[in-house]
C-alpha positions in Angstrom: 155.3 135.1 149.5 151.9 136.1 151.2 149.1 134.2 150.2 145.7 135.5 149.9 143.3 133.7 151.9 139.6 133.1 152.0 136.9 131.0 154.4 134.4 129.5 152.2 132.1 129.3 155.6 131.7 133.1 156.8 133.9 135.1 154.0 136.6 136.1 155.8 139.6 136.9 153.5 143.2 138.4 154.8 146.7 138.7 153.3 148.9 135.7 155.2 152.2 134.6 155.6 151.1 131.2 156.8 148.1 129.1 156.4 146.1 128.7 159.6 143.7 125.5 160.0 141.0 127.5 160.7 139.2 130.5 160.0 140.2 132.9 162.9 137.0 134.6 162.7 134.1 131.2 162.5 136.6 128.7 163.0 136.0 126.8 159.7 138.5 124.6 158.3 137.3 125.5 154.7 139.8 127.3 154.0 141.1 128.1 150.4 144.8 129.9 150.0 146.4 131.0 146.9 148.9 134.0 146.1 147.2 134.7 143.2 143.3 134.1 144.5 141.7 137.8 144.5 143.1 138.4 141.3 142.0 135.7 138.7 138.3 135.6 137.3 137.4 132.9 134.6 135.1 130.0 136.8 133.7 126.8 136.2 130.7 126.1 138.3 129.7 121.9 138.3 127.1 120.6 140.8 128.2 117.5 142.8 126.4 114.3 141.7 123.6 116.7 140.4 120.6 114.7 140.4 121.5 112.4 143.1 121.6 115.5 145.3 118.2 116.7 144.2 116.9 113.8 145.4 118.6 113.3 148.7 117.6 117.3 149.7 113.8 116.0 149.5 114.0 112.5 150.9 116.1 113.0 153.8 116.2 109.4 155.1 118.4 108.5 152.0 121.2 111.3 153.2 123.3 108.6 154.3 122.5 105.8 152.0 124.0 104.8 148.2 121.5 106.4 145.6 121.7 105.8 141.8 119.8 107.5 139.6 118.3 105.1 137.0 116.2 102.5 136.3 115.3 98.7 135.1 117.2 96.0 134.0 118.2 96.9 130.8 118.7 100.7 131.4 122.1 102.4 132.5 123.4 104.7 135.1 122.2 108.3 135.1 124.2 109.6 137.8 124.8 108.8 141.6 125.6 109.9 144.8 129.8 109.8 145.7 128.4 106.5 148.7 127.7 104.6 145.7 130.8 105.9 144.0 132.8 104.3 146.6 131.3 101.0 145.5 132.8 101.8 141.9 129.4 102.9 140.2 130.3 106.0 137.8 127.6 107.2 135.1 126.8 105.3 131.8 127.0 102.2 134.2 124.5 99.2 132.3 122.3 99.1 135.9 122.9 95.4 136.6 126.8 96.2 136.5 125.7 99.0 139.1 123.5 96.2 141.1 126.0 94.1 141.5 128.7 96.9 142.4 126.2 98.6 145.3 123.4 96.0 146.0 122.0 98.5 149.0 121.7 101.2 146.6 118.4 103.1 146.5 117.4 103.5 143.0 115.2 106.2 141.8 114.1 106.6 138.0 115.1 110.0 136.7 112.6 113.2 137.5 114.1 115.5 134.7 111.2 118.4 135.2 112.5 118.7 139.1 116.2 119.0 138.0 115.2 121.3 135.2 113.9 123.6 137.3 116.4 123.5 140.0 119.1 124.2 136.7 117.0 127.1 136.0 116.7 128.7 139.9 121.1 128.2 139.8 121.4 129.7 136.4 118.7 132.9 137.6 121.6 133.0 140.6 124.6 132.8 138.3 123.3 136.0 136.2 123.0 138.1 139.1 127.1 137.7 139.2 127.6 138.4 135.7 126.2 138.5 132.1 129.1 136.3 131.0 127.5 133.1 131.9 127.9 129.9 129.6 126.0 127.0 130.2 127.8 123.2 129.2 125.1 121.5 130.4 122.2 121.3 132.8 124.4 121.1 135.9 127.5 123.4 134.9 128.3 126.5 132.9 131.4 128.7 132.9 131.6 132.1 134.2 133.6 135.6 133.3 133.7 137.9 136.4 136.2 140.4 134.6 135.3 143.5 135.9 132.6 142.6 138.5 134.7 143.6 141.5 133.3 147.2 141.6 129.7 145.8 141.0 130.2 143.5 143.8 133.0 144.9 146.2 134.2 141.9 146.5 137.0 139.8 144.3 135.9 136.9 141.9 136.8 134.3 144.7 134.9 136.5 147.7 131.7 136.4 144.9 131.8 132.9 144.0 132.3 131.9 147.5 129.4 133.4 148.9 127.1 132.1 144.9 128.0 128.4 146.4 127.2 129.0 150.1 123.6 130.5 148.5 123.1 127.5 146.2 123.3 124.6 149.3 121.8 127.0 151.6 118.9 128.2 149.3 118.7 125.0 147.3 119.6 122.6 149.6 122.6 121.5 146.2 126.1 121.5 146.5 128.7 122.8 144.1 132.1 122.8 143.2 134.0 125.7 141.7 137.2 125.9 139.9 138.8 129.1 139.3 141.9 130.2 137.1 142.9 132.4 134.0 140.9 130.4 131.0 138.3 128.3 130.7 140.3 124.9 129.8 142.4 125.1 133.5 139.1 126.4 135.3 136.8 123.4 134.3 140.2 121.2 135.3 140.4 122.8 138.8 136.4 122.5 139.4 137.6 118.4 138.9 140.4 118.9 141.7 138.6 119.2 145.4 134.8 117.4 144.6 132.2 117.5 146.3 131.9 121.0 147.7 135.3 122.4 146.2 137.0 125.2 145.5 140.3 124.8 143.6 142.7 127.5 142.0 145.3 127.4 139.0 147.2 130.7 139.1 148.9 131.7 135.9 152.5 131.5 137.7 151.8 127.7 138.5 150.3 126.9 135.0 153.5 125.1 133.4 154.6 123.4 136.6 150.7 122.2 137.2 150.0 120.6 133.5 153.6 119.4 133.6 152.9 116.0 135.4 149.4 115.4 134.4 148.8 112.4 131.6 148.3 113.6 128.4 144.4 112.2 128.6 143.6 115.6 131.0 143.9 117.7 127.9 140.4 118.1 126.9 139.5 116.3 123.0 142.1 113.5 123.6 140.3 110.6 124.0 141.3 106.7 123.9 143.0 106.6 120.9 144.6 110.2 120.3 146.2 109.5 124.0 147.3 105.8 122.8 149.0 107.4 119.7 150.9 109.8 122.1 151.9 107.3 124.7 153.4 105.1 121.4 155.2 108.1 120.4 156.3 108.9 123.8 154.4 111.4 125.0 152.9 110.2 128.7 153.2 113.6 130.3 151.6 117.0 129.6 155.5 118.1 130.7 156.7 115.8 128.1 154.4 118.0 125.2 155.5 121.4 127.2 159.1 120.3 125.9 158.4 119.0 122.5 159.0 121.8 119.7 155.4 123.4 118.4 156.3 122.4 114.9 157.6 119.1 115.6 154.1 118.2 117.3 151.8 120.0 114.2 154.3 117.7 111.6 153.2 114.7 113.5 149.9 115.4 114.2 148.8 118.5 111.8 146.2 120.8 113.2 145.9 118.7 116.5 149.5 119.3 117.5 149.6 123.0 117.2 146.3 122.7 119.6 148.2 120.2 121.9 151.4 122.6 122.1 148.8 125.8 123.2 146.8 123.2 125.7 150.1 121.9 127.4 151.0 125.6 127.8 147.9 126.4 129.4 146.8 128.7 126.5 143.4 128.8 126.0 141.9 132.1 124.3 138.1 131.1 124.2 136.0 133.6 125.4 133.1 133.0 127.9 130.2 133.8 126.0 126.7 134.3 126.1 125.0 135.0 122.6 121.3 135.6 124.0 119.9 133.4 121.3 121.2 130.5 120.0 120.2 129.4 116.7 119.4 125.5 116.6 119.0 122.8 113.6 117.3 119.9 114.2 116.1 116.8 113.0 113.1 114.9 114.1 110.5 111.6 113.3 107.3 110.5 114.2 107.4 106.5 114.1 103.9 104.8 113.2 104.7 102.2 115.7 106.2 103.0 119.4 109.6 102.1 119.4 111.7 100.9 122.8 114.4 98.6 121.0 117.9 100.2 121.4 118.6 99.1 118.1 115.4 100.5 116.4 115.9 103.6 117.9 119.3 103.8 116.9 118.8 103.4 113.3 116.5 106.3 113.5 118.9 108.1 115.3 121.4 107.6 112.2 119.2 108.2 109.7 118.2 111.7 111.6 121.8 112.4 112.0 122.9 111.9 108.2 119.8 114.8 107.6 121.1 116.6 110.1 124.8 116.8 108.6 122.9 117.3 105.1 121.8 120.5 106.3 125.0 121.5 108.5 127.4 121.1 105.1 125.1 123.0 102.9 124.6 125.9 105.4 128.4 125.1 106.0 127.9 125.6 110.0 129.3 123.3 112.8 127.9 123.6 116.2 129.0 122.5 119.6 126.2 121.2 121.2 123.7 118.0 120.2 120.4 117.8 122.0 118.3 114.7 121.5 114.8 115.0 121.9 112.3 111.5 123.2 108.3 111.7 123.3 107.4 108.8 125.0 103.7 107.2 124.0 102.2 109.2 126.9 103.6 112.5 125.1 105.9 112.7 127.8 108.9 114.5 126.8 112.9 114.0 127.5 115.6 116.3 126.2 119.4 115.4 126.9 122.2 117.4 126.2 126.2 117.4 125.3 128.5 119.6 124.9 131.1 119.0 122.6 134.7 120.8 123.4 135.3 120.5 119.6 132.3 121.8 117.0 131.1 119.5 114.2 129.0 119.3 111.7 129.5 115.1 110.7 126.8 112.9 110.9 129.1 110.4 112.9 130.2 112.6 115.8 126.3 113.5 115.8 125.7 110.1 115.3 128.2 108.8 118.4 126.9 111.5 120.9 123.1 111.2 120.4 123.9 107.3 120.6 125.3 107.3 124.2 122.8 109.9 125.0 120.0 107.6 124.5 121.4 104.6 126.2 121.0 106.4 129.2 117.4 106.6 129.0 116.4 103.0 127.7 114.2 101.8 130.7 111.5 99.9 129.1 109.7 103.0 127.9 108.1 103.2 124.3 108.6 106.2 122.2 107.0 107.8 119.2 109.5 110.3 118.2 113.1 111.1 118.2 114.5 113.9 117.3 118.4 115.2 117.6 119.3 119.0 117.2 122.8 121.2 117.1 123.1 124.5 119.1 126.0 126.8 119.3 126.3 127.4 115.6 128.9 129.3 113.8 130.1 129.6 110.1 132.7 126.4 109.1 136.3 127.8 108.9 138.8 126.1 106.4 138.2 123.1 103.8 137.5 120.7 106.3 135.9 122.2 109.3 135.2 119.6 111.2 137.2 118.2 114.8 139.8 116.1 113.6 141.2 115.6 117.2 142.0 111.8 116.7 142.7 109.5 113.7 139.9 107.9 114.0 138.0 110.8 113.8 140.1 111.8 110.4 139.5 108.7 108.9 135.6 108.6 109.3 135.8 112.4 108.3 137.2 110.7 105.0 135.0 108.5 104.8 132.4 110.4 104.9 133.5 112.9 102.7 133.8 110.7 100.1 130.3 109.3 100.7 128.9 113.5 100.5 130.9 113.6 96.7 129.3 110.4 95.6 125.5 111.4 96.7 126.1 114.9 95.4 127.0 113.3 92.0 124.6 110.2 92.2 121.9 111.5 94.6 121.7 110.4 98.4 120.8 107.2 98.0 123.3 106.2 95.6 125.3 105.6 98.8 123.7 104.1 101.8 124.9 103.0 105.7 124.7 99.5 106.6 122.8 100.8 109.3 120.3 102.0 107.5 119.9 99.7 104.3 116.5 97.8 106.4 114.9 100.8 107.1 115.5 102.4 104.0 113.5 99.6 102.1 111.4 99.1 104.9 109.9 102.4 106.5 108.5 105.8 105.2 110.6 109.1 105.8 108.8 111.2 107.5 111.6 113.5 109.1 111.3 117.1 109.5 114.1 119.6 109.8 113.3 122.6 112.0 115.4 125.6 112.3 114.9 128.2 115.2 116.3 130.0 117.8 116.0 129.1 121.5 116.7 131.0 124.9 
């Protein structure tokens, strides 16, 4: 079968019967091959060790050392560079695990204005391929190049190629690029070849690709869900491939229909781009600056529980949380997660804001915190929330139960552990804000 082939380096593409080593035209070896390459166009784009990278492009006597992006004693991992990698440092990291792991590292305290505005100079160079760009985060988005080939006389592969060349060559940032037929085997391919990659999943190879992969690559199954299906002897995507649809969705309801389509490769999600994207959020003022992890996360809580208040009534879930940090110098710090899987319960919000902000504990004292939902869209069903695992059903139970008893009794007939201290103990002063952002 002849393989389409393209050099990541100069461009070159031809129709092959064999794979050479190297381009014939630059000599490269980066080289990527695939019978179905000119022809598929849903990407995901994901920058290599994002902020790590920033920082090595302007210091470039740390090029060949182990940087971590961090800070103090009690703060965690950020990101890092794939030297420090090798040491076994990976993101979330509590730093003096990371110390101890890399001792030569070079650690430098996050500079989230810098990598903001490098995000925003690869996003302007993403919508110059297409409209259909959708950011997850600050360092990765999907893209849709249906239809561009015209625009660009070049195939999807040919135009990405040549959008990561400009990004390390004009940005002095590298990127890797995954590209297949929907969105949940592109972002899996962009995983395959880091740093600098280029991976492909062609339709033809979809079944025989997911068949070997653990069950714990399908997006949404976390820890437990993938514990549940090893006990009930599913290790294998292959192994849910040959399980009967409505054998898994009597097992697992909802969550094994979606686990049948996933170890198919179906995924019908549209890349989209809305324009504006209506946000709720919640936010406090404290009257004393606040640095405690376990302070802040009892505000966090409380903030979330509004938050989920206001999802249920307007009966919206949303699929990404934002928290928001003012330090005492008015300084401000917004973090962002996608979430594969919209929500609208206080304890996903809860979860996610939580191991945002144990990223960015470093000693600093803050006056506000504030978390927010983007990517709304109307609840569908009863129960609209992401029951992916058990765990997750059972606190969506729970809480449930708690939202009957406080709509009988009034909110606080019904109070968190959590939050039983602070509710005797502090003034609410929360606000709820509603908008739309770019």
């Amino acid at each position: 079968m002849a393989l389409s082939i393209l050099c990541r380096s100069c461009g070159w593409t031809e129709s092959v019967t064999a794979r050479p080593k190297r381009c014939p035209s630059c000599g490269s070896p980066r080289l990527v091959a695939h019978e179905e390459l000119l022809g598929l166009s849903i990407a995901h784009v994901d920058c290599d060790a994002f902020y790590a990278s920033i920082e090595k492009r302007d210091d470039p006597s740390l090029k060949d050392k182990p940087v971590i992006i961090g800070g103090g004693t009690r703060g965690v991992v950020s990101t890092c560079c794939y030297i420090a990698r090798q040491s076994g440092v990976r993101s979330a990291m509590p730093m003096f695990t990371a110390n101890k792991l890399c001792p030569d590292a070079v650690v430098i305290p996050p500079n989230m204005a810098k990598y903001v505005e490098v995000s925003r100079e690869i996003r302007a160079l993403m919508d110059r391929l297409t409209p259909l760009v959708e950011p997850l985060s600050i360092d990765e988005a999907f893209l849709d190049l249906s239809g561009t080939q015209t625009l660009h006389k070049a195939a999807p592969a040919e135009v990405l190629a040549r959008f990561a060349r400009e990004v390390e060559q004009q940005l002095g940032v590298t990127i890797s690029v995954g590209l297949s037929h929907n969105k949940f085997l592109a972002k899996i391919a962009s995983d395959l070849d880091k740093p600098r990659g280029f991976a492909v999943i062609g339709k033809a190879e979809t079944l025989s690709f997911l068949a070997a992969q653990p069950v714990s690559l399908i997006y949404g199954v976390g820890k437990v869900m993938a514990e549940t299906l090893r006990k009930d002897g599913y290790h294998t995507i292959g192994q849910l491939q040959a399980a009967p649809p409505e054998d898994l969705m009597r097992r697992y309801g909802e969550t094994g229909m979606r686990l049948a389509r996933l170890s198919h490769g179906e995924d019908s999600r549209p890349v989209s781009n809305d324009g504006e994207m209506k946000t709720i959020s919640s936010e406090t003022t404290f009257n004393t600056d606040l640095s405690g992890f376990d302070e802040l996360s009892t505000e966090l809580l409380a903030l979330s529980e509004r938050l989920s208040e206001r999802l249920k009534a307007k009966n919206l879930v949303g699929d990404t949380v934002t928290l928001k940090l003012k330090s005492a110098g008015f300084r401000l710090r917004t973090r962002a997660q996608h979430l594969m899987i919209s929500t609208q319960l206080a304890s996903v919000l809860y979860e996610t804001g939580r191991q945002l902000l144990a990223r960015e504990l470093d000693g600093t004292a803050f006056r506000l915190i504030g978390i927010g939902l983007s990517g709304l869209s109307e609840a569908s069903g009863d129960d609209p929330v992401d029951l992916i695992e058990p765990e997750i059903a059972r606190r969506a139970a729970a809480e449930r139960a708690m939202d009957v008893v406080r709509t009988r009794f009034g909110r606080d007939a019904v109070i968190r552990g959590k939050l039983y201290g602070r509710r005797k103990s502090r003034p609410s002063d929360t606000e709820i804000e509603e908008g739309k952002s770019k």
